[in-house]
C-alpha positions as CSV (number, residue, x, y, z in Angstrom):
1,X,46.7,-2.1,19.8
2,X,47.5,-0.4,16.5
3,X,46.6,-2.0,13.5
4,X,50.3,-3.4,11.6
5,X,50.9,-2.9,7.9
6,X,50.4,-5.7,6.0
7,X,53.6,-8.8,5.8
8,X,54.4,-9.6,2.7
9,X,55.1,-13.8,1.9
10,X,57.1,-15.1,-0.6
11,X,56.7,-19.0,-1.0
12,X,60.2,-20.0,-2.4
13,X,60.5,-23.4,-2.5
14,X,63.3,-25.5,-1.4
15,X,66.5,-22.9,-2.3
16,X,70.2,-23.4,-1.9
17,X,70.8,-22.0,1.3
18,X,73.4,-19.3,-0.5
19,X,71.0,-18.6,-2.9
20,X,68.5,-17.9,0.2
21,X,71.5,-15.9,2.1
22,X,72.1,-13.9,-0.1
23,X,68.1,-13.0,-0.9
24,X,68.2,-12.3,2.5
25,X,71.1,-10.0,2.5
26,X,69.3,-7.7,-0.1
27,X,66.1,-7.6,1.7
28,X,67.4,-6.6,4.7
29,X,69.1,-3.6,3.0
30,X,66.0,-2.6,1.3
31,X,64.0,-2.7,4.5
32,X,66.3,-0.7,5.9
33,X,66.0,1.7,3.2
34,X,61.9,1.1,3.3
35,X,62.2,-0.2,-0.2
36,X,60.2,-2.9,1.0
37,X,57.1,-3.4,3.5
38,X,58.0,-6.5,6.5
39,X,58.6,-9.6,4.2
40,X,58.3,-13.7,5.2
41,X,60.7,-15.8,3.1
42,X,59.1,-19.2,3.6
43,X,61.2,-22.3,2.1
44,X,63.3,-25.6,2.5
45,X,67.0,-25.7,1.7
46,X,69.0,-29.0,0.4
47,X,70.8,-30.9,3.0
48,X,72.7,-28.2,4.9
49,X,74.8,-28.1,8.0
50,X,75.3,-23.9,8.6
51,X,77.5,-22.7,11.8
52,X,76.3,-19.5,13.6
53,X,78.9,-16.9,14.3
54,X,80.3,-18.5,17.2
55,X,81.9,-20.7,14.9
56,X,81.2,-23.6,16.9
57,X,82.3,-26.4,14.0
58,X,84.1,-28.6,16.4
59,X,80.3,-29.6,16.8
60,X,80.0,-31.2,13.1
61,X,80.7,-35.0,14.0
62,X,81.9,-36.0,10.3
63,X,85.0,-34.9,8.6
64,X,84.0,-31.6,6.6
65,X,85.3,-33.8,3.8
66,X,82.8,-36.5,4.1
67,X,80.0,-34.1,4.0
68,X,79.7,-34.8,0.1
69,X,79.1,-38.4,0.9
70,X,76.2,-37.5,3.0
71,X,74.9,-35.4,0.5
72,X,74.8,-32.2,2.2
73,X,76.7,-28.9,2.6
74,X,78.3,-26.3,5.3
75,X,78.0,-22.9,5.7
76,X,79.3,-20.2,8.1
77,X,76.4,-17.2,9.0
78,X,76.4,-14.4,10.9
79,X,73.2,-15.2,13.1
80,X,73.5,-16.3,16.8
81,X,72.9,-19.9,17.6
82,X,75.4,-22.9,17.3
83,X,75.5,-25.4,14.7
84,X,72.0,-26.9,12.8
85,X,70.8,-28.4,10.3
86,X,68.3,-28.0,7.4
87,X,66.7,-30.1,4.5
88,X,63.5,-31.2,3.1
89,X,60.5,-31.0,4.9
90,X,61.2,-28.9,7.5
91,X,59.2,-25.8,7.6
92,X,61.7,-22.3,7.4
93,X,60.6,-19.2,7.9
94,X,63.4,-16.1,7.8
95,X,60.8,-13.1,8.7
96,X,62.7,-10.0,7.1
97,X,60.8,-7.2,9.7
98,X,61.6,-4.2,11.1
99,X,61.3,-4.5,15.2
100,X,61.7,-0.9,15.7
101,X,58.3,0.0,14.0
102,X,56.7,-3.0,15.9
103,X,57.9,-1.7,18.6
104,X,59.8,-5.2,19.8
105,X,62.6,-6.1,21.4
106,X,64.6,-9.1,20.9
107,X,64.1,-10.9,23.9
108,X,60.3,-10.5,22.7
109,X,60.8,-11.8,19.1
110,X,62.7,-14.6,19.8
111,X,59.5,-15.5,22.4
112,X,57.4,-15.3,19.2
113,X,59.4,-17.1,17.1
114,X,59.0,-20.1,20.3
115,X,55.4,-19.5,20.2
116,X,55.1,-19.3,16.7
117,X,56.4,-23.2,16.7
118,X,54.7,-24.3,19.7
119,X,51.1,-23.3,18.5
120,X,51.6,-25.1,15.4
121,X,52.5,-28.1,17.4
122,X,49.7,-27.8,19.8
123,X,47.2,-27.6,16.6
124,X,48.1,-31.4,16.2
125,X,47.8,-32.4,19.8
126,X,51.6,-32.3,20.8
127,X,52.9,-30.1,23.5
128,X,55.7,-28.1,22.7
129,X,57.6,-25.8,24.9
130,X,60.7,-23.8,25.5
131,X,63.8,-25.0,26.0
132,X,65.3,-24.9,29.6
133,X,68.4,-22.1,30.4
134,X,70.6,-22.7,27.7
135,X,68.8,-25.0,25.5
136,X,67.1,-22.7,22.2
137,X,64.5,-23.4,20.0
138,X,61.4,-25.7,21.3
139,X,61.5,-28.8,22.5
140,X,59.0,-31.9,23.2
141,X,59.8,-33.4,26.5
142,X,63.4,-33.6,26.2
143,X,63.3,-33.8,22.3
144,X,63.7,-31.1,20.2
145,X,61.5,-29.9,17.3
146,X,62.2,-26.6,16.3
147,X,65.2,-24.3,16.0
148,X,66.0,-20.6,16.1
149,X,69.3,-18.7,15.0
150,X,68.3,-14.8,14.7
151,X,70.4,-12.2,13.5
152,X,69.3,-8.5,13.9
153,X,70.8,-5.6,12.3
154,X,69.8,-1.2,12.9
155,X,66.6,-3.6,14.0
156,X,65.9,-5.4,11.1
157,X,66.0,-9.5,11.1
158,X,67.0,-12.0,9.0
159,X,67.6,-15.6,9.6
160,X,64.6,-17.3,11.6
161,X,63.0,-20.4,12.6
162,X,63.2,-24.0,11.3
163,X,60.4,-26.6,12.1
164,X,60.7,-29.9,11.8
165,X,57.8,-31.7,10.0
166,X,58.8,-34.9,8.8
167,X,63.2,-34.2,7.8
168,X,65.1,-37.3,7.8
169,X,66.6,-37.1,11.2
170,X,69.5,-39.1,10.9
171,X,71.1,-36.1,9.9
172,X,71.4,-34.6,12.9
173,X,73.8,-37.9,14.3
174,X,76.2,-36.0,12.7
175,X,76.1,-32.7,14.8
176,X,75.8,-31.9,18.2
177,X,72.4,-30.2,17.6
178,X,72.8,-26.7,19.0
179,X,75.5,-27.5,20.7
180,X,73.2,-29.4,23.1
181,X,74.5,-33.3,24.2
182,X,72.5,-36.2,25.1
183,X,69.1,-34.7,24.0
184,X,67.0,-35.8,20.8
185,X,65.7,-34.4,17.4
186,X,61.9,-35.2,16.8
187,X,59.4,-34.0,14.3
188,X,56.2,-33.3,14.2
189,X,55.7,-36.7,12.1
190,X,57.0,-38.5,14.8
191,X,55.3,-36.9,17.7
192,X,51.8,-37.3,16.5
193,X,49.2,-40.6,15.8
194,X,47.2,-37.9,13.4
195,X,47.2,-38.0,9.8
196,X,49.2,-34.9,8.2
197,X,48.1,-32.9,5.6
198,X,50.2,-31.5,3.0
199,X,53.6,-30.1,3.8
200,X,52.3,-26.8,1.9
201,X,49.3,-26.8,4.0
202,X,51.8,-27.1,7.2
203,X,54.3,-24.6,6.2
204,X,51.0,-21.8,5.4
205,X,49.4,-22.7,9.2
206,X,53.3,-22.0,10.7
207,X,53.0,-18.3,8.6
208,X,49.4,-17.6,10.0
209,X,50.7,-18.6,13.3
210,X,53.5,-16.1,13.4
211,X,51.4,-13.1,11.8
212,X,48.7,-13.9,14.2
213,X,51.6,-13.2,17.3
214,X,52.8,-10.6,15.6
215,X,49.8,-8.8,14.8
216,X,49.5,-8.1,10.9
217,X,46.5,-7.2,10.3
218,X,47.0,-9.2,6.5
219,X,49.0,-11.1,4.7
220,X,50.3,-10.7,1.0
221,X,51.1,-14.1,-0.7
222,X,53.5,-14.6,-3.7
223,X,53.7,-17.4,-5.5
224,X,50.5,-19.5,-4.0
225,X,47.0,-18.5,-2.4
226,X,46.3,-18.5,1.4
227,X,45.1,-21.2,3.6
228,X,44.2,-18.3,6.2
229,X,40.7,-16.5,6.5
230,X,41.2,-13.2,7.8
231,X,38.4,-14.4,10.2
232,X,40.1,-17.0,11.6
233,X,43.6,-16.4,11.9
234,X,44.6,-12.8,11.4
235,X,42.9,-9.9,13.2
Protein backbone atom coordinates (compact mmCIF):
# COMPACT_ATOMS: atom_id res chain seq x y z
CA UNK A 1 0.00 0.00 0.00
CA UNK A 2 1.19 3.49 -0.74
CA UNK A 3 2.32 5.49 1.87
CA UNK A 4 -0.64 8.59 2.61
CA UNK A 5 0.34 12.23 3.09
CA UNK A 6 0.28 13.28 6.40
CA UNK A 7 -3.56 14.30 8.34
CA UNK A 8 -3.44 17.29 9.80
CA UNK A 9 -5.46 17.65 13.53
CA UNK A 10 -6.78 20.53 14.93
CA UNK A 11 -7.82 20.09 18.70
CA UNK A 12 -10.67 22.79 19.01
CA UNK A 13 -12.22 22.46 22.08
CA UNK A 14 -15.83 22.39 22.78
CA UNK A 15 -17.15 25.02 19.73
CA UNK A 16 -20.69 26.27 18.97
CA UNK A 17 -21.75 23.93 16.51
CA UNK A 18 -22.20 27.04 13.88
CA UNK A 19 -19.09 28.18 14.67
CA UNK A 20 -17.78 24.51 13.82
CA UNK A 21 -20.20 24.42 10.57
CA UNK A 22 -19.16 26.95 9.29
CA UNK A 23 -15.12 25.98 9.89
CA UNK A 24 -16.16 23.19 8.19
CA UNK A 25 -17.63 24.79 5.22
CA UNK A 26 -14.28 26.67 4.52
CA UNK A 27 -12.23 23.74 4.81
CA UNK A 28 -13.96 21.81 2.63
CA UNK A 29 -13.55 24.54 -0.13
CA UNK A 30 -10.02 24.79 0.36
CA UNK A 31 -9.46 21.00 0.13
CA UNK A 32 -11.14 21.12 -2.77
CA UNK A 33 -8.91 23.75 -4.09
CA UNK A 34 -5.69 21.81 -2.31
CA UNK A 35 -5.25 24.78 -0.12
CA UNK A 36 -5.09 22.47 2.46
CA UNK A 37 -3.55 18.72 3.11
CA UNK A 38 -6.63 16.08 4.66
CA UNK A 39 -7.49 17.86 8.03
CA UNK A 40 -9.27 16.17 11.48
CA UNK A 41 -11.41 18.81 13.34
CA UNK A 42 -11.59 17.13 16.72
CA UNK A 43 -14.05 18.85 19.41
CA UNK A 44 -17.27 18.90 21.61
CA UNK A 45 -20.17 21.23 20.92
CA UNK A 46 -22.68 22.80 23.66
CA UNK A 47 -25.95 21.00 24.03
CA UNK A 48 -27.09 20.53 20.47
CA UNK A 49 -29.96 18.81 18.76
CA UNK A 50 -28.88 19.07 14.63
CA UNK A 51 -31.42 17.51 11.93
CA UNK A 52 -29.78 15.81 8.83
CA UNK A 53 -31.23 16.80 5.48
CA UNK A 54 -34.07 14.57 5.64
CA UNK A 55 -35.49 16.99 7.85
CA UNK A 56 -36.72 14.46 10.11
CA UNK A 57 -37.72 17.02 13.16
CA UNK A 58 -40.99 15.39 13.92
CA UNK A 59 -38.33 13.24 15.82
CA UNK A 60 -37.40 16.06 18.51
CA UNK A 61 -39.83 14.98 21.42
CA UNK A 62 -39.98 18.63 23.15
CA UNK A 63 -41.52 21.70 21.77
CA UNK A 64 -38.68 23.55 19.69
CA UNK A 65 -39.58 26.24 22.16
CA UNK A 66 -38.67 24.48 25.24
CA UNK A 67 -35.34 23.68 23.86
CA UNK A 68 -33.98 26.83 25.89
CA UNK A 69 -35.23 25.31 29.05
CA UNK A 70 -33.13 22.38 28.45
CA UNK A 71 -30.27 24.28 27.73
CA UNK A 72 -29.52 23.25 24.28
CA UNK A 73 -29.94 24.26 20.60
CA UNK A 74 -31.28 22.97 16.96
CA UNK A 75 -29.75 23.04 13.91
CA UNK A 76 -30.64 21.95 10.36
CA UNK A 77 -27.35 20.31 8.16
CA UNK A 78 -26.89 19.04 5.07
CA UNK A 79 -25.28 15.63 6.06
CA UNK A 80 -27.28 12.28 5.74
CA UNK A 81 -28.42 10.77 8.96
CA UNK A 82 -31.68 11.61 11.04
CA UNK A 83 -31.82 13.62 14.10
CA UNK A 84 -28.80 13.47 17.07
CA UNK A 85 -27.52 14.94 19.58
CA UNK A 86 -24.17 16.46 20.84
CA UNK A 87 -22.66 18.00 24.12
CA UNK A 88 -19.90 17.66 26.47
CA UNK A 89 -17.96 14.74 26.61
CA UNK A 90 -18.60 13.10 23.66
CA UNK A 91 -15.74 12.57 21.41
CA UNK A 92 -16.33 14.42 17.64
CA UNK A 93 -14.38 14.01 14.97
CA UNK A 94 -15.46 15.80 11.42
CA UNK A 95 -12.34 14.30 9.16
CA UNK A 96 -12.15 17.08 6.28
CA UNK A 97 -10.39 14.41 3.51
CA UNK A 98 -10.30 13.94 0.12
CA UNK A 99 -11.69 10.13 -0.81
CA UNK A 100 -10.77 10.44 -4.34
CA UNK A 101 -6.90 10.62 -3.59
CA UNK A 102 -7.42 7.68 -1.01
CA UNK A 103 -8.86 6.08 -3.31
CA UNK A 104 -12.34 5.31 -1.11
CA UNK A 105 -15.65 5.03 -1.61
CA UNK A 106 -18.31 5.86 0.71
CA UNK A 107 -19.65 2.73 1.51
CA UNK A 108 -15.88 2.12 2.66
CA UNK A 109 -15.52 5.36 4.76
CA UNK A 110 -18.53 5.13 6.57
CA UNK A 111 -17.06 1.26 7.47
CA UNK A 112 -14.13 3.14 8.94
CA UNK A 113 -15.77 5.67 10.65
CA UNK A 114 -17.70 2.16 12.42
CA UNK A 115 -14.41 0.79 13.04
CA UNK A 116 -12.89 3.72 13.98
CA UNK A 117 -15.46 3.73 17.13
CA UNK A 118 -15.52 0.14 17.69
CA UNK A 119 -11.71 -0.21 18.20
CA UNK A 120 -11.70 2.43 20.63
CA UNK A 121 -14.43 0.62 22.45
CA UNK A 122 -12.77 -2.68 22.26
CA UNK A 123 -9.44 -0.93 23.82
CA UNK A 124 -11.54 -0.86 27.11
CA UNK A 125 -13.02 -4.23 27.01
CA UNK A 126 -16.55 -3.47 25.49
CA UNK A 127 -17.67 -4.91 22.29
CA UNK A 128 -19.04 -2.69 19.91
CA UNK A 129 -20.43 -3.41 16.60
CA UNK A 130 -22.51 -2.19 13.64
CA UNK A 131 -25.80 -1.46 13.69
CA UNK A 132 -28.29 -4.05 12.08
CA UNK A 133 -30.07 -2.95 8.35
CA UNK A 134 -31.21 0.36 9.05
CA UNK A 135 -29.88 1.12 12.36
CA UNK A 136 -26.36 3.65 11.80
CA UNK A 137 -23.56 4.38 13.89
CA UNK A 138 -22.37 1.45 16.45
CA UNK A 139 -24.11 -0.04 18.90
CA UNK A 140 -23.47 -2.24 22.20
CA UNK A 141 -25.96 -5.00 22.32
CA UNK A 142 -28.98 -3.17 21.52
CA UNK A 143 -27.54 0.19 22.97
CA UNK A 144 -26.12 2.62 21.05
CA UNK A 145 -22.76 4.38 21.50
CA UNK A 146 -21.63 6.13 18.63
CA UNK A 147 -23.13 8.03 15.68
CA UNK A 148 -22.41 8.87 12.07
CA UNK A 149 -24.05 11.62 9.75
CA UNK A 150 -21.52 12.06 6.60
CA UNK A 151 -21.86 14.51 3.98
CA UNK A 152 -19.61 14.16 0.88
CA UNK A 153 -19.09 16.78 -1.71
CA UNK A 154 -16.74 16.43 -5.50
CA UNK A 155 -15.40 13.72 -2.80
CA UNK A 156 -14.51 15.70 -0.08
CA UNK A 157 -16.23 15.10 3.66
CA UNK A 158 -17.30 17.00 6.28
CA UNK A 159 -19.45 16.14 9.17
CA UNK A 160 -18.30 12.74 10.93
CA UNK A 161 -18.59 10.70 13.92
CA UNK A 162 -19.66 11.34 17.51
CA UNK A 163 -18.68 8.98 20.43
CA UNK A 164 -20.08 8.93 23.45
CA UNK A 165 -17.74 8.91 26.49
CA UNK A 166 -19.38 9.93 29.44
CA UNK A 167 -22.49 12.82 27.79
CA UNK A 168 -25.40 13.19 30.04
CA UNK A 169 -27.72 10.86 28.33
CA UNK A 170 -30.87 12.13 29.38
CA UNK A 171 -30.67 14.25 26.52
CA UNK A 172 -31.38 11.91 24.13
CA UNK A 173 -35.18 11.25 26.00
CA UNK A 174 -35.98 14.05 24.09
CA UNK A 175 -35.29 12.67 20.42
CA UNK A 176 -35.96 9.65 18.78
CA UNK A 177 -32.10 8.91 18.42
CA UNK A 178 -31.54 8.42 14.71
CA UNK A 179 -34.80 7.94 14.08
CA UNK A 180 -34.48 4.57 15.76
CA UNK A 181 -37.46 3.54 18.60
CA UNK A 182 -37.26 1.34 21.50
CA UNK A 183 -33.44 1.09 21.54
CA UNK A 184 -30.98 2.80 24.14
CA UNK A 185 -28.07 5.42 24.28
CA UNK A 186 -24.93 4.20 26.30
CA UNK A 187 -21.49 5.45 26.78
CA UNK A 188 -18.51 4.26 27.07
CA UNK A 189 -18.66 5.31 30.99
CA UNK A 190 -21.41 3.26 31.35
CA UNK A 191 -20.39 0.22 29.56
CA UNK A 192 -17.15 -0.30 31.26
CA UNK A 193 -16.04 -1.42 35.27
CA UNK A 194 -12.45 0.20 34.16
CA UNK A 195 -11.16 3.42 35.36
CA UNK A 196 -11.04 6.13 32.43
CA UNK A 197 -8.40 8.32 31.76
CA UNK A 198 -8.74 11.76 30.72
CA UNK A 199 -11.33 12.73 28.22
CA UNK A 200 -8.27 14.42 26.13
CA UNK A 201 -6.46 11.23 26.37
CA UNK A 202 -9.78 9.45 24.95
CA UNK A 203 -10.63 11.82 22.23
CA UNK A 204 -6.37 11.52 20.90
CA UNK A 205 -6.75 7.33 21.10
CA UNK A 206 -10.26 7.84 18.84
CA UNK A 207 -7.85 10.17 16.25
CA UNK A 208 -5.01 7.44 16.20
CA UNK A 209 -7.68 4.92 15.66
CA UNK A 210 -9.08 6.48 12.59
CA UNK A 211 -5.52 7.44 11.03
CA UNK A 212 -4.39 3.92 11.75
CA UNK A 213 -7.73 2.61 9.31
CA UNK A 214 -7.07 5.05 7.16
CA UNK A 215 -3.54 4.75 6.60
CA UNK A 216 -1.64 8.11 7.29
CA UNK A 217 1.46 7.47 7.50
CA UNK A 218 1.66 10.71 10.39
CA UNK A 219 -0.18 12.93 12.14
CA UNK A 220 0.18 16.78 12.52
CA UNK A 221 -1.23 18.16 15.88
CA UNK A 222 -2.42 21.80 16.51
CA UNK A 223 -3.05 23.04 19.50
CA UNK A 224 -1.75 19.91 21.91
CA UNK A 225 1.09 17.15 21.60
CA UNK A 226 0.30 13.48 20.58
CA UNK A 227 -0.53 10.59 22.68
CA UNK A 228 0.46 8.35 19.56
CA UNK A 229 4.04 6.84 18.88
CA UNK A 230 4.53 6.41 15.33
CA UNK A 231 5.50 2.81 16.53
CA UNK A 232 2.56 1.95 17.86
CA UNK A 233 -0.26 3.37 16.27
CA UNK A 234 0.49 4.81 12.81
CA UNK A 235 2.46 2.95 10.14
Amino acid sequence: MRALPSLEVWKLGIVNYLDALKLQEKLVLDRKTRKIRDTLLLLQHPATYTVGKRRTVHNLLIPQSDLEKVGAELHYTQRGGDITFHGPHQAILYPIISLRELGLGARSYVEKLELTMIELAALYGVKASPGQTGETGVWVGERKIGAIGVRISNGITSHGLAFNIDPDLTYFRHIVPCGITDKEVTSLRRETDLVLPTEEIIQEQLVCCFAKLIGYNSLIWKDGTSICSDKDEVK
